[in-house]
DSSP file (Angstrom, degrees, kcal/mol; ACC not computed):
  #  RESIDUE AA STRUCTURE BP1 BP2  ACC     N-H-->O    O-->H-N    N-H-->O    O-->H-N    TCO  KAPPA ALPHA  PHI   PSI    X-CA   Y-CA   Z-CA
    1    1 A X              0   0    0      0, 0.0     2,-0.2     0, 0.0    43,-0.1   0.000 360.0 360.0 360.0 163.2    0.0    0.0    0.0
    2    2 A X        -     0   0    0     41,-0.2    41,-0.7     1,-0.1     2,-0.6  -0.512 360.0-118.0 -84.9 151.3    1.1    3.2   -0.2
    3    3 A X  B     -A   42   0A   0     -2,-0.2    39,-0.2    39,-0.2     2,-0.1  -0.731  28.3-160.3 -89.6 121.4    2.9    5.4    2.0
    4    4 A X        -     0   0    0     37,-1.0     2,-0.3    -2,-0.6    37,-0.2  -0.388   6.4-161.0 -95.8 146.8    1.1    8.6    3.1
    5    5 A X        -     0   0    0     -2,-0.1     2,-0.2    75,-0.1    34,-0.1  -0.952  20.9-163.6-131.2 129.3    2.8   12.0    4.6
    6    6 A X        -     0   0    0     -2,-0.3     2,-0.1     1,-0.1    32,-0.1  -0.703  17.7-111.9-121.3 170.4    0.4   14.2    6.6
    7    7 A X    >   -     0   0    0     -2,-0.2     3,-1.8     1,-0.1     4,-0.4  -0.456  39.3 -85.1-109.1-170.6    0.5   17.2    7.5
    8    8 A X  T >> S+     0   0    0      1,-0.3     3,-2.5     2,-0.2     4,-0.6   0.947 118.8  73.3 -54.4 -35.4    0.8   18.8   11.4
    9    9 A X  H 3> S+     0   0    0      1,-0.3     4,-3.0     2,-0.2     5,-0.3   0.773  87.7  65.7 -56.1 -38.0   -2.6   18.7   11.9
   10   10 A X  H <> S+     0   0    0     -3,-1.8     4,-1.5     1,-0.2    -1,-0.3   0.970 102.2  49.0 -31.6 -58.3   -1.9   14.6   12.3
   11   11 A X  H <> S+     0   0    0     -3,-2.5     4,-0.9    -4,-0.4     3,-0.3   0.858 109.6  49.0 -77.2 -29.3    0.0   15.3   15.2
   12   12 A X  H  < S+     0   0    0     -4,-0.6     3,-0.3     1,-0.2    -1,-0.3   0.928 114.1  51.1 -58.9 -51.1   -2.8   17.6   17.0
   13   13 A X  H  X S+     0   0    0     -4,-3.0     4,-0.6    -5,-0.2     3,-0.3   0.515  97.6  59.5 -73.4  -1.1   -5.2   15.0   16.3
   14   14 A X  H  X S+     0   0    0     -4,-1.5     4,-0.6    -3,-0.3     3,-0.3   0.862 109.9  48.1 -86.4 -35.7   -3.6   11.8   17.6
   15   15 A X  H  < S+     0   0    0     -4,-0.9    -1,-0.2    -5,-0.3    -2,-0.2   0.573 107.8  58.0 -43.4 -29.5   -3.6   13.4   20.5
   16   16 A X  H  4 S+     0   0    0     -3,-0.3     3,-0.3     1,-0.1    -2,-0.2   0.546 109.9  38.2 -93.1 -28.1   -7.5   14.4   19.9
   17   17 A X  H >X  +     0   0    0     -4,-0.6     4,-1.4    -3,-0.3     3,-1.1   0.613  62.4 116.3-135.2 -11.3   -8.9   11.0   19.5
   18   18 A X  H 3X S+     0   0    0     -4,-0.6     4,-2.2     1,-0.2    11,-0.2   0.729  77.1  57.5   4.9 -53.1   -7.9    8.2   21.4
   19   19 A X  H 3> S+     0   0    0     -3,-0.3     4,-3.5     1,-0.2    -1,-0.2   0.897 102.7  59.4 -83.0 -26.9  -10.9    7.2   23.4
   20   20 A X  H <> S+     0   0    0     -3,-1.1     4,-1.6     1,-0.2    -1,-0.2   0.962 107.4  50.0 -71.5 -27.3  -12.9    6.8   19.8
   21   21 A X  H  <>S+     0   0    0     -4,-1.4     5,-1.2     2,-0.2    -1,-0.2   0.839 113.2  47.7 -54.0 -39.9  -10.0    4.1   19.0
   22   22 A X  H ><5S+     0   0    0     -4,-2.2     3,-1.0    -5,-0.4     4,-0.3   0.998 105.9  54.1 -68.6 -51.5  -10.9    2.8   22.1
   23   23 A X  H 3<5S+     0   0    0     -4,-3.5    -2,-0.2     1,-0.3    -1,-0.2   0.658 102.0  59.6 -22.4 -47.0  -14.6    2.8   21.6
   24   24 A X  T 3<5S-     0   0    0     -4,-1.6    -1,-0.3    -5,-0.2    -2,-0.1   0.036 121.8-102.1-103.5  31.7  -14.3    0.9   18.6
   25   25 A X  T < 5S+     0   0    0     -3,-1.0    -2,-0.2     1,-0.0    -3,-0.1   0.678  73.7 137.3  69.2  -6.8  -12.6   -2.1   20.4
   26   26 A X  S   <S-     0   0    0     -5,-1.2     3,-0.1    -4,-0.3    -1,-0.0  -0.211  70.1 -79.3 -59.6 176.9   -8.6   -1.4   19.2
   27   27 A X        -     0   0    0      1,-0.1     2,-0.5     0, 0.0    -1,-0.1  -0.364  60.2 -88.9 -71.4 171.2   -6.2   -1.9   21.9
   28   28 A X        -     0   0    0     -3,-0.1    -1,-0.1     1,-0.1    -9,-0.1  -0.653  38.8-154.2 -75.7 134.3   -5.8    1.0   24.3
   29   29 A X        -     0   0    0     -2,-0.5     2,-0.3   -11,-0.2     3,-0.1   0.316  28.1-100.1 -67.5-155.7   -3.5    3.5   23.5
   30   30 A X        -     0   0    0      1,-0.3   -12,-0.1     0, 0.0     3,-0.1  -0.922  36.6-124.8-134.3 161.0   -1.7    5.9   26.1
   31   31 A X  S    S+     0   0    0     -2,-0.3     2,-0.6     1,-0.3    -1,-0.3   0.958 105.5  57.5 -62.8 -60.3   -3.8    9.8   26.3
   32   32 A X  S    S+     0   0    0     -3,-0.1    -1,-0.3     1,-0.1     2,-0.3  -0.462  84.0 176.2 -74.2  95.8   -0.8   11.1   25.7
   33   33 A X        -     0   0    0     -2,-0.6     2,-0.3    -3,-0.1   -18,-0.1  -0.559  33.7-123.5-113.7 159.9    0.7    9.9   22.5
   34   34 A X        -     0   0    0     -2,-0.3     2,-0.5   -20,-0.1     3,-0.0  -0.724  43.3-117.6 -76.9 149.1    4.0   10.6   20.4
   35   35 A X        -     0   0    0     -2,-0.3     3,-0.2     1,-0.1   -24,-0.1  -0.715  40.8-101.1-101.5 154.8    2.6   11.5   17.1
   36   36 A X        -     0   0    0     -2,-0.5     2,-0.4    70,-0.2     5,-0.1  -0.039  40.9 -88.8 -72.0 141.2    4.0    8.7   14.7
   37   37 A X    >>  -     0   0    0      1,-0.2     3,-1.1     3,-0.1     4,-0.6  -0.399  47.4-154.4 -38.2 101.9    7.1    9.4   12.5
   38   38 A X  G >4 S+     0   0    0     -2,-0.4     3,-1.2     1,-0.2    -1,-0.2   0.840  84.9  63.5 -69.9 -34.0    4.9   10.8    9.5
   39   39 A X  G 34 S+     0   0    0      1,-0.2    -1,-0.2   -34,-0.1    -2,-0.1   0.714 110.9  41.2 -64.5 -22.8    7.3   10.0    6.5
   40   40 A X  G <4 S+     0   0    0     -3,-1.1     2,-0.7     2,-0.0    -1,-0.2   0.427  82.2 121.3-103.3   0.9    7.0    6.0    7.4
   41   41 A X    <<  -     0   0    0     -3,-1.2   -37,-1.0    -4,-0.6     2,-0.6  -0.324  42.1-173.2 -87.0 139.9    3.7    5.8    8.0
   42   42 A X  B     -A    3   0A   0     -2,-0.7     2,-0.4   -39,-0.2   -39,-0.2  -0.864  15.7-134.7-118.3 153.0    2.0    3.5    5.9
   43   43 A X        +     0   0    0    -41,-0.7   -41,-0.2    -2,-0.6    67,-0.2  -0.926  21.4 175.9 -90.9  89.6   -1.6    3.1    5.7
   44   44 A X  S    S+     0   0    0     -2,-0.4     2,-0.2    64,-0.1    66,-0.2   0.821  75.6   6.1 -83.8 -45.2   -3.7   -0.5    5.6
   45   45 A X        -     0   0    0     64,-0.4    66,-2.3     2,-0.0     2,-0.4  -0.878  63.8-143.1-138.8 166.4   -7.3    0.6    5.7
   46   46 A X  B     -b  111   0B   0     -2,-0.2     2,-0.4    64,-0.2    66,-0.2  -0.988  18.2-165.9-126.4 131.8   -9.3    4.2    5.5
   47   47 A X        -     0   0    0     64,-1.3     2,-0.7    -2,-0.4    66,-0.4  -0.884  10.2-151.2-119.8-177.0  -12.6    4.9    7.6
   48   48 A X        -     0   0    0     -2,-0.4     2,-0.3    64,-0.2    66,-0.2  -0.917  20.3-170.0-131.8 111.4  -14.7    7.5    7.1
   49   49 A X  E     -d  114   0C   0     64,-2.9    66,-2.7    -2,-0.7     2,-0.8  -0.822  22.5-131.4-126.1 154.1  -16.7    8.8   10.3
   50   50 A X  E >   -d  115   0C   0     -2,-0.3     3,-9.6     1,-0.2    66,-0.2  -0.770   9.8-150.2-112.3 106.1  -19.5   11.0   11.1
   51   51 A X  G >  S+     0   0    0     64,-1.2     3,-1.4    -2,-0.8    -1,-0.2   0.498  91.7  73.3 -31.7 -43.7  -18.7   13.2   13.8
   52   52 A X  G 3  S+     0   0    0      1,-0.2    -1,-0.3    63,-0.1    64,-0.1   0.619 100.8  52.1  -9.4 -42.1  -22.5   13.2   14.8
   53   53 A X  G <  S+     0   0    0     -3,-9.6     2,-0.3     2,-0.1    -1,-0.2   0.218  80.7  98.5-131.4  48.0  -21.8    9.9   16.0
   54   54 A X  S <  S-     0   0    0     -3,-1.4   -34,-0.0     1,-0.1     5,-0.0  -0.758  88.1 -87.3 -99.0 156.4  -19.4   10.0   17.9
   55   55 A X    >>  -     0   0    0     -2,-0.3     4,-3.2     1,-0.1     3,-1.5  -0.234  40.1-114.9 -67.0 162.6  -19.8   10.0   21.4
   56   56 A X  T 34 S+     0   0    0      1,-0.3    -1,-0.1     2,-0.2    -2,-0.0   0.659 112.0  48.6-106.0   7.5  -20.2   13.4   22.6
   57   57 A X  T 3> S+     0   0    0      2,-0.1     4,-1.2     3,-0.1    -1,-0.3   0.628 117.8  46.3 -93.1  -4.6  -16.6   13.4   24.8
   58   58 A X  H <> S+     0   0    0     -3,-1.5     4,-1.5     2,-0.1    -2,-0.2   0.813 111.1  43.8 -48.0 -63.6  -15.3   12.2   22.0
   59   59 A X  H  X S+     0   0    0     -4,-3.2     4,-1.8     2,-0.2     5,-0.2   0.716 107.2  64.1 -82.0 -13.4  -16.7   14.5   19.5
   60   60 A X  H  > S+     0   0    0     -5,-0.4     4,-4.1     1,-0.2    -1,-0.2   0.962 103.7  51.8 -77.7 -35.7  -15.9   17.4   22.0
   61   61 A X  H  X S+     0   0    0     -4,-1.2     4,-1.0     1,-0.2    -2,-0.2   0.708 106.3  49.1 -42.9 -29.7  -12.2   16.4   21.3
   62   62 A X  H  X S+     0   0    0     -4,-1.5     4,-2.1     2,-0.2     5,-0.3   0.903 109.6  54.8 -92.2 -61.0  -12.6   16.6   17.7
   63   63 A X  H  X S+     0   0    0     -4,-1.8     4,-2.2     1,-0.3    -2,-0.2   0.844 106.1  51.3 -59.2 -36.2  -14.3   20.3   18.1
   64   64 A X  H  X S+     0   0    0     -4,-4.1     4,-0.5    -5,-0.2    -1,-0.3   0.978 110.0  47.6 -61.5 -51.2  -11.5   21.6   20.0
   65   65 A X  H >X S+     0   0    0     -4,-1.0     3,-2.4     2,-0.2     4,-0.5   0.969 113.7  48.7 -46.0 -71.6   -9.2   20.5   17.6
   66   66 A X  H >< S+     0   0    0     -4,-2.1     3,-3.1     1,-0.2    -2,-0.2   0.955 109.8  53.7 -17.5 -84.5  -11.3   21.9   14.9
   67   67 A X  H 3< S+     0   0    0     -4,-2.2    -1,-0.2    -5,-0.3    -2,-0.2   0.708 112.4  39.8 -45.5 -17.3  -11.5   24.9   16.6
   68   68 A X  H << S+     0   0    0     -3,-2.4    -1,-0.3    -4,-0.5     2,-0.2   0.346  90.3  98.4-109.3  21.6   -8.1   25.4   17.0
   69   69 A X  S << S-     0   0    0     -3,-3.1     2,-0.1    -4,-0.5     0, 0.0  -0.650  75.7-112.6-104.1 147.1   -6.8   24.3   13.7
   70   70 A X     >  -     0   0    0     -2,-0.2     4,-1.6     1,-0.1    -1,-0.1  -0.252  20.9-115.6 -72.3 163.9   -6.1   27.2   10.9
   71   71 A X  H  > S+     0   0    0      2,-0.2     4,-0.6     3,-0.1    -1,-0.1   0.309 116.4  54.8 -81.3 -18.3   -7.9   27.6    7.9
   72   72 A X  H  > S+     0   0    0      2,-0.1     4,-0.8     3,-0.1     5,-0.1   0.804 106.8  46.4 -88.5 -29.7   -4.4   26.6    6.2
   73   73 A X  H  > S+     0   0    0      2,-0.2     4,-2.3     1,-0.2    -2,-0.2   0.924 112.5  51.4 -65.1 -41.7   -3.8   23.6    7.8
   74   74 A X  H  X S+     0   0    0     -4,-1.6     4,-3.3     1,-0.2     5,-0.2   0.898 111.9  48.4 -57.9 -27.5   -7.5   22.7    7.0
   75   75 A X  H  X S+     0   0    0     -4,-0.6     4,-1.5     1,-0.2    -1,-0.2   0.855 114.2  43.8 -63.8 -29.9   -6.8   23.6    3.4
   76   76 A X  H  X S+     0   0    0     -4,-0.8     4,-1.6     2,-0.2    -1,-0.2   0.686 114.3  52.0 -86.9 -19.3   -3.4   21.4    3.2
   77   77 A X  H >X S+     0   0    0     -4,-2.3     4,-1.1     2,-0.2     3,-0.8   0.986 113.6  43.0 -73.0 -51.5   -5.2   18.6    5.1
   78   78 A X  H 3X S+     0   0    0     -4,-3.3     4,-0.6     1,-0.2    -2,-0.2   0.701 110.1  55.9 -70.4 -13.4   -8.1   18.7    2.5
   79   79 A X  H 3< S+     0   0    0     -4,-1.5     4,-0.2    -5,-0.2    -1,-0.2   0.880 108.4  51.2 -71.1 -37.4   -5.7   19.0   -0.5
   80   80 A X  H << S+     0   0    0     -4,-1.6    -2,-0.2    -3,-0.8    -1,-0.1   0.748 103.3  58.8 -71.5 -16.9   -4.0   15.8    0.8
   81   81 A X  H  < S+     0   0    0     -4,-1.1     3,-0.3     2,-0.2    -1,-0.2   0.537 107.5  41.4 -48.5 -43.4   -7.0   14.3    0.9
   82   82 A X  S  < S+     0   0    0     -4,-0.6    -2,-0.2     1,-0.2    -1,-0.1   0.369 110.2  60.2-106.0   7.0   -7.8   14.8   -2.8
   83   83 A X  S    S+     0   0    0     -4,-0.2     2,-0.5    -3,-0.1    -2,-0.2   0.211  92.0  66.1-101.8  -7.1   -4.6   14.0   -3.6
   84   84 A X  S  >>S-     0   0    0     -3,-0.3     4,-1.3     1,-0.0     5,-0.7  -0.936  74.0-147.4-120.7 100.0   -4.5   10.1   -2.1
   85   85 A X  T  45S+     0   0    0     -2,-0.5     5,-0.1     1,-0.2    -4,-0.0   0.767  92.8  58.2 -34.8 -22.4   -7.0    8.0   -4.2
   86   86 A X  T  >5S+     0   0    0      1,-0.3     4,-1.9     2,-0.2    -1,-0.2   0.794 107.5  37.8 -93.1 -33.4   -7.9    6.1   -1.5
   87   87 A X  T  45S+     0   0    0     -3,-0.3     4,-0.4     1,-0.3    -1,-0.3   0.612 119.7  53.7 -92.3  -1.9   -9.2    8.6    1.1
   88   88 A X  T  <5S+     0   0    0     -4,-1.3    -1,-0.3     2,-0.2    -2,-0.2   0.200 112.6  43.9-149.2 -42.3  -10.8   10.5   -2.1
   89   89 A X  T >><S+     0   0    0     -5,-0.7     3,-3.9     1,-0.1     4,-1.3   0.934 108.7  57.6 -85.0 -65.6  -12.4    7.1   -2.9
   90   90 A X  T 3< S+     0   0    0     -4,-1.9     3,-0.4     1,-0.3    -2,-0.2   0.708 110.6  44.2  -9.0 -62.8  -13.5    6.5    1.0
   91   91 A X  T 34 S+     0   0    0     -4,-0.4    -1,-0.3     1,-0.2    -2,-0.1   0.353 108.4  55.6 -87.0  10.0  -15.5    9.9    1.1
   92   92 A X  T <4 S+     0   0    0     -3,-3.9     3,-0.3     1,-0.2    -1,-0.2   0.703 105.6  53.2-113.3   5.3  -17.3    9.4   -2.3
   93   93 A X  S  < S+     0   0    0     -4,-1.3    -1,-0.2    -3,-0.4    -2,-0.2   0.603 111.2  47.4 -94.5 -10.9  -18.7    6.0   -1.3
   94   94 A X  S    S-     0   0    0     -5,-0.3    -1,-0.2    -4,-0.1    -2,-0.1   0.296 124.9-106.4-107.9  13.2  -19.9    7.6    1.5
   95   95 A X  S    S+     0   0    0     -3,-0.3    -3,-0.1     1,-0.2    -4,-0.1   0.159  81.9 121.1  93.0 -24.1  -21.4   10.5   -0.5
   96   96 A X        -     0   0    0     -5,-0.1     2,-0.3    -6,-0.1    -1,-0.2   0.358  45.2-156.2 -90.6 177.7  -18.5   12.9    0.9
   97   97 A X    >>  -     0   0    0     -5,-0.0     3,-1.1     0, 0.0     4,-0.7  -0.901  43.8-103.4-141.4 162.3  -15.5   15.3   -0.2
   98   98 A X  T 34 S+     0   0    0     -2,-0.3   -17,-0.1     1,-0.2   -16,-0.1   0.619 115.2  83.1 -67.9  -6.9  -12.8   16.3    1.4
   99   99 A X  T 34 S+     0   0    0      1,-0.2    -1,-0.2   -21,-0.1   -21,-0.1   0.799  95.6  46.6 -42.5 -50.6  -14.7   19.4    1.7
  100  100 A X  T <4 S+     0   0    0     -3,-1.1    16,-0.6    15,-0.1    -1,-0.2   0.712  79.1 105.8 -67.0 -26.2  -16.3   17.4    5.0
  101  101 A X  B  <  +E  115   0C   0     -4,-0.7    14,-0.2    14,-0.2     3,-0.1  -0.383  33.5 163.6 -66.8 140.1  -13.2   16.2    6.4
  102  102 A X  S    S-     0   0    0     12,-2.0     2,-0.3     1,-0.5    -1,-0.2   0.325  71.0  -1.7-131.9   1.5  -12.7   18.7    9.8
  103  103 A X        -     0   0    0     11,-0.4    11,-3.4   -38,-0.1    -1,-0.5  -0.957  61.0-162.8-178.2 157.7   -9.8   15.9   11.4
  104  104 A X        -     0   0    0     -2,-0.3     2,-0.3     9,-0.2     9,-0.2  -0.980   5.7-149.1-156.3 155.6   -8.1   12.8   11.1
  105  105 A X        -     0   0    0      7,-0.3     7,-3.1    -2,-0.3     2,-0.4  -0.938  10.0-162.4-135.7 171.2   -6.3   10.3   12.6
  106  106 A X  E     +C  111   0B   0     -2,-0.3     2,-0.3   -96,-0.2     5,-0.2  -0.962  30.5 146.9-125.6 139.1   -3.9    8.1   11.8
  107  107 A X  E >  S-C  110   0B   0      3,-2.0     3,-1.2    -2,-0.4    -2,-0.1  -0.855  74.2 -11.3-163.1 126.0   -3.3    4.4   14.8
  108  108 A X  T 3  S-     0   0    0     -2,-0.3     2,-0.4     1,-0.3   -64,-0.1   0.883 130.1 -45.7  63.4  42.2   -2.3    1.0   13.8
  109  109 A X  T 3  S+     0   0    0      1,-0.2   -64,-0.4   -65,-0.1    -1,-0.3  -0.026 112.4 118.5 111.5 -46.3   -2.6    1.1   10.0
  110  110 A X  E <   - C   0 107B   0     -3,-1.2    -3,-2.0    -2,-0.4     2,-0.8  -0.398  43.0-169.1 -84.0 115.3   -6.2    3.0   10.3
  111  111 A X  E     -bC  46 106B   0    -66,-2.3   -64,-1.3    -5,-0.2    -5,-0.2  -0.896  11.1-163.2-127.2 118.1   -6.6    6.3    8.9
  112  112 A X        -     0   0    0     -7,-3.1     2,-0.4    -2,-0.8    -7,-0.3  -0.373   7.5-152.0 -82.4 173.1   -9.9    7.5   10.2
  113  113 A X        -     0   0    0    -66,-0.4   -64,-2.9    -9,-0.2     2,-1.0  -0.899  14.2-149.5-162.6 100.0  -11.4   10.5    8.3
  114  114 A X  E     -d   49   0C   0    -11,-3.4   -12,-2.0    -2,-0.4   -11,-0.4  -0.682  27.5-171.5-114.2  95.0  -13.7   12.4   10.8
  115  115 A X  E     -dE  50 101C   0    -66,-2.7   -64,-1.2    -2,-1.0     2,-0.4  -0.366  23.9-165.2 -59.9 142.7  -16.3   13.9    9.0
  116  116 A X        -     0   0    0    -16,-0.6     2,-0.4   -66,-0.2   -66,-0.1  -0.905   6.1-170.2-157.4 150.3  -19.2   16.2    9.0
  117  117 A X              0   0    0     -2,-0.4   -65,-0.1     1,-0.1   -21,-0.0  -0.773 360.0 360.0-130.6 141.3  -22.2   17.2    7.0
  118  118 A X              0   0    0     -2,-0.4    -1,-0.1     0, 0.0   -18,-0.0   0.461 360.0 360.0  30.7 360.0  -24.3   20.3    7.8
């Protein structure tokens, strides 16, 4: 598979998202993580989640991060986005763009795509 490079906004958000990794039955992680060497990380599956249904300390993590994220990092996030077939194919099976994406994270292989629509 191919190897993906992110941009900072990975490292803000690995930090951001933990407990929804837990949630979904992965091993536990530590809160407080290092955020993974970005140039080696390589990428086994993409999901695509709707921030709506996340649980809502979860999803407050994700809105702080949003909220403190630039409107250039969001552009460079959503450009990389539309630049990796695979996360560009992820959000159009789910109806999406990268337009939607407001975070992501990347743990074990899994690069989640945290979405949100109106």
């Amino acid at each position: 598979m191919r190897i993906f490079t992110a941009s900072v906004v990975i490292a803000a958000l690995s930090l951001g998202t933990p407990a929804f990794v837990q949630a979904q039955g992965a091993p536990s992680q530590p809160e407080a993580q290092t955020p993974p060497d970005q140039s080696s990380t390589v990428i086994r599956s993409i999901q695509v989640v709707d921030v709506k249904k996340l649980k809502p300390e979860v999803r407050s993590k994700v809105d702080d991060i949003v909220k403190h994220t630039s409107e250039k990092d969001m552009q460079s996030l959503r450009a990389l986005i539309d630049a990796t077939p695979e996360a560009a194919s992820a959000l159009k099976a789910k109806g999406l763009s990268s337009s939607h994406v407001v975070a992501i994270n990347i743990a074990d292989g899994v690069l989640t795509l945290f979405a949100k629509t109106a």
